[in-house]
N, C-alpha and C positions, 0 to 999 in steps of 0.2 A: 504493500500500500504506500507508503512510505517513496519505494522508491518510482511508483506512477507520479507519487504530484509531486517531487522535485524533479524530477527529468535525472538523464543518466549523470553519472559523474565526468570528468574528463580524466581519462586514462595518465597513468605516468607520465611514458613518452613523450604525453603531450604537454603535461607541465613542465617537464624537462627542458623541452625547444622552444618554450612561449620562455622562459625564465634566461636561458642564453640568448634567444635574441633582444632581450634586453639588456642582459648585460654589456651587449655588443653596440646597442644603438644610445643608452644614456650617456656613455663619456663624451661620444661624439656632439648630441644636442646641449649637452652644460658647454662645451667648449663652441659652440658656436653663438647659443646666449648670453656667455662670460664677453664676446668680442676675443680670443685667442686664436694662438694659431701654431704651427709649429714650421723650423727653420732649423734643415739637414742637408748635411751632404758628405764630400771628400775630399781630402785634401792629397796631392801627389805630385811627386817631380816630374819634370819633361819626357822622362823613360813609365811611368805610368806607376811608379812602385812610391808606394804608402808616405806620407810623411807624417811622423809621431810629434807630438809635444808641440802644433804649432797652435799659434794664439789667433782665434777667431774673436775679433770684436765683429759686433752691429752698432750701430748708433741711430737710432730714430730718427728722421729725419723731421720731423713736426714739434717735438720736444725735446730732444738731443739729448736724451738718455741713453747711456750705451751698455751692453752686457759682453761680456766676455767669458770664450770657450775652451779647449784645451783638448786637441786632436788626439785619439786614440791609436794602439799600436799598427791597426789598420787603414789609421790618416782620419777616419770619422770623424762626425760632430755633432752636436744636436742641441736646439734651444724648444724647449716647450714654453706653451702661456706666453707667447710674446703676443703685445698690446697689434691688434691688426692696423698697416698700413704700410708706409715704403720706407727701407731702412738702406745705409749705407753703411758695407762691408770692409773691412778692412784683414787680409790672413799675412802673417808675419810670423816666421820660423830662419832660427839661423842658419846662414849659409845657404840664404834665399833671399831675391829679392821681394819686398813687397809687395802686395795685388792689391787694389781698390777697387771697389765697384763701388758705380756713383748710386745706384737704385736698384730695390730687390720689394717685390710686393709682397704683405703678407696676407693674404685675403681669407684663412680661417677654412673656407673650402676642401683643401690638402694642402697636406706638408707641403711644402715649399723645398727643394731639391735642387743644391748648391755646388757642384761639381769644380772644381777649379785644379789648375796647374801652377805649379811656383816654378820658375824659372831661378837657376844655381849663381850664385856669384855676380849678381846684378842690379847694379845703385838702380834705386827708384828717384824719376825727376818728378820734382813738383813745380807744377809752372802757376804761376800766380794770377788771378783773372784779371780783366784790364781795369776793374773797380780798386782791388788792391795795388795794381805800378800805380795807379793817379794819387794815391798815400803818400805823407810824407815819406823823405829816404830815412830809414837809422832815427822814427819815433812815431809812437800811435799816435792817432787820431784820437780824438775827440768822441767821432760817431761809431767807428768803425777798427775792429778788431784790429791788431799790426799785421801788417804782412811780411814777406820775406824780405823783401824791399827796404821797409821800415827800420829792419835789424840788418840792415847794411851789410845782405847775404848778397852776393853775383850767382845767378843760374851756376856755375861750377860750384860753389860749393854747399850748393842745396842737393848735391848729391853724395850721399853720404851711409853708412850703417844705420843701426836703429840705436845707434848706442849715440851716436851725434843728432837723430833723429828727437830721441828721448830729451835729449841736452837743450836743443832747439823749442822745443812746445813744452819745459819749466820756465824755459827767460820768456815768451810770451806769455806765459799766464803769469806772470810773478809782475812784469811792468806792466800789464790790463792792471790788477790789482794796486800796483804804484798810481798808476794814472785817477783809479777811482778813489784813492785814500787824499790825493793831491784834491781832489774836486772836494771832497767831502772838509778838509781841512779846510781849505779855502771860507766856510762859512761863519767858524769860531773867530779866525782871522782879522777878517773885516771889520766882525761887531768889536774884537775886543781892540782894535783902534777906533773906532770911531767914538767905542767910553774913554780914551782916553783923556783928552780934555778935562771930560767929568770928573775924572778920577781923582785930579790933580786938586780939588778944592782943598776950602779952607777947612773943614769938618772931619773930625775923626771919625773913621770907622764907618764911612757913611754908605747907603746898599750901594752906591753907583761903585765904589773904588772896591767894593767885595765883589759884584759880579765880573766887575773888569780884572781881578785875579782869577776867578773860577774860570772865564774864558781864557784868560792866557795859559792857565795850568791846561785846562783843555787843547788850546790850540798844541801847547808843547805835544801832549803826547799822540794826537795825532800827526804830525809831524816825525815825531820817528819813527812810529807804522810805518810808516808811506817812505823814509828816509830806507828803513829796511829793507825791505821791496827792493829797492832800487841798488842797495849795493849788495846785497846777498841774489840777485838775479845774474844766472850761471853767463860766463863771458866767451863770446863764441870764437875758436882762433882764427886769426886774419881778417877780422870783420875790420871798417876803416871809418872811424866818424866821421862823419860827413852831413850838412845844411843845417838845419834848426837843432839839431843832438847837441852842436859841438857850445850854440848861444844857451842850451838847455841845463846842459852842464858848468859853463861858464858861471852863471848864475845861482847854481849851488854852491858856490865858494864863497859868494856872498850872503846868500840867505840862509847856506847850515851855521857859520859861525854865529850868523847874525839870531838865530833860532837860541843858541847857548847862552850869547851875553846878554840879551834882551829880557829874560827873565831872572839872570842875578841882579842887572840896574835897576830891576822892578822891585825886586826882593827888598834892595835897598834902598829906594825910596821909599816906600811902603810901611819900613820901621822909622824912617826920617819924620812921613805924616804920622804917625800915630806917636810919636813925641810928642809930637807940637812943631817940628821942625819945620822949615824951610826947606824944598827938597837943594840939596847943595852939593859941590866935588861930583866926583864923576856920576854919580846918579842920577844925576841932572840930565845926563847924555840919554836917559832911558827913553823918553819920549822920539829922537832924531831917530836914533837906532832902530827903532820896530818899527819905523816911517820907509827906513832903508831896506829892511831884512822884509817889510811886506811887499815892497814896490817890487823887488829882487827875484820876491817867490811869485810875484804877477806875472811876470815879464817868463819866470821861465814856465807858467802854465800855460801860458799863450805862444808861445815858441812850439811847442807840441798841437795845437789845439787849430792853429789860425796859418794857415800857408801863405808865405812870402816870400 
């Protein structure tokens, strides 16, 4: 009775095949409404035979995240759950030259299957687009990232290992980062000349000549950030200074001392006002000095920023 009014059961086998084809078709639909995708292939020398231990980066091209892979004893690679869209490829193993590819899609559909060849013993050229030659020669821009140009590289010697490669894209990211700490510093700068005047009154202890030390303590230490950057960014050999670098730097000889003495002449007029004192003797020189050492640091943020 029982089994008239529920109808038959379904047989094993059959839950068997209903329970594996799903297991077969859910990873596929999570990975297609996650937005993922996967990105495989090979990597191998001119003669077709494996290459182990090379480094597969990707770098998204829309956000410029990059991941990196590391080829197995049979050259393979494989990146799961990558975000779907077009990435650019970079494989690099020693005792090979470099490969780039500018676009790789990744559309989530299927794998994505990457075959490539490295080529033995052979510098990779980078040629600069014609937005980067119009950059200044030997210093960033303002808008626009340095180029090879910028760091006072000639086409020969942008050809190079990955070990001069490596060397080359620390001093660009190191002077981007000079360059923004230089902007960013610029702001305490200003304000804490323009209190100066204020500063100098007849009053002790008064807000205007406290925020005009908070800024100059401030301007200092932004100031050596940025001073940092700049002489701990790695030196590339043969490079040759040359156009706005060389008034760039000229002008730090002025505005690093002038950064040093500027806030002892403060220090000490500073104890002179809160005497009662007259600012007098060399402390006196405090106000001409950071008049100098900010004009100094103007002149070389704009040497980098403004082509002439």
């Amino acid at each position: 009775m029982l089994r008239n009014r529920f109808g038959n059961r379904p047989s094993a086998p059959s839950c068997v095949l209903t329970i594996w084809l799903l297991l077969q078709l859910v990873p596929s639909l999570i990975a297609q409404t996650a937005g993922m995708g996967v990105l495989t292939g090979r990597v191998a020398d001119s003669s077709a035979n494996p290459v182990a231990n090379a480094t597969v980066t990707v770098t998204n091209i829309d956000n410029g995240q990059a991941r990196t892979a590391a080829t197995g004893t049979d050259g393979s690679y494989r990146f799961d759950d990558l975000p779907l869209g077009n990435y650019r490829m970079k494989l690099e193993a020693a005792g090979f030259q470099t490969l780039e590819i500018l676009s790789a899609t990744v559309d989530g559909t299927k794998p994505l299957v990457v075959d490539e060849k490295l080529q033995a013993s052979a510098p990779t050229t980078i040629k600069p687009t014609l937005e980067q030659q119009d950059n200044l020669p030997n210093a960033p821009s303002s808008s626009t990232a340095p180029s090879l140009s910028d760091l006072g590289l000639t086409p020969e010697q942008t050809q190079g290992n990955a070990r001069e490669q490596a060397l080359l894209d620390k001093r660009t990211h190191m002077l981007k980062i000079h360059q923004r700490m230089g902007l960013i510093t610029t702001i305490p700068l200003v304000a804490t000349v323009i209190l100066g005047p204020g500063a100098g009154g007849k009053s002790e202890g008064t807000a205007t000549r406290d925020l005009h030390v908070a800024l100059g303590s401030l301007t200092g230490d932004l100031y050596g950030i940025t001073a940092y950057y700049a002489i701990r960014a790695p030196r590339i050999p043969g490079t040759k200074k040359r156009g706005p670098i060389k008034f760039h730097e000229a002008m730090a000889w002025i505005h690093g001392p002038g950064m040093i003495l500027t806030p002892i002449l403060g220090a000490m007029a500073f104890s002179q006002k809160n005497n009662g004192e007259k600012v007098h003797g060399i402390a006196s020189a405090h106000g001409p000095v950071a008049i100098v050492t900010a004009g100094a640091f103007g002149a070389a943020l704009l040497s980098v920023s403004v082509k002439f």
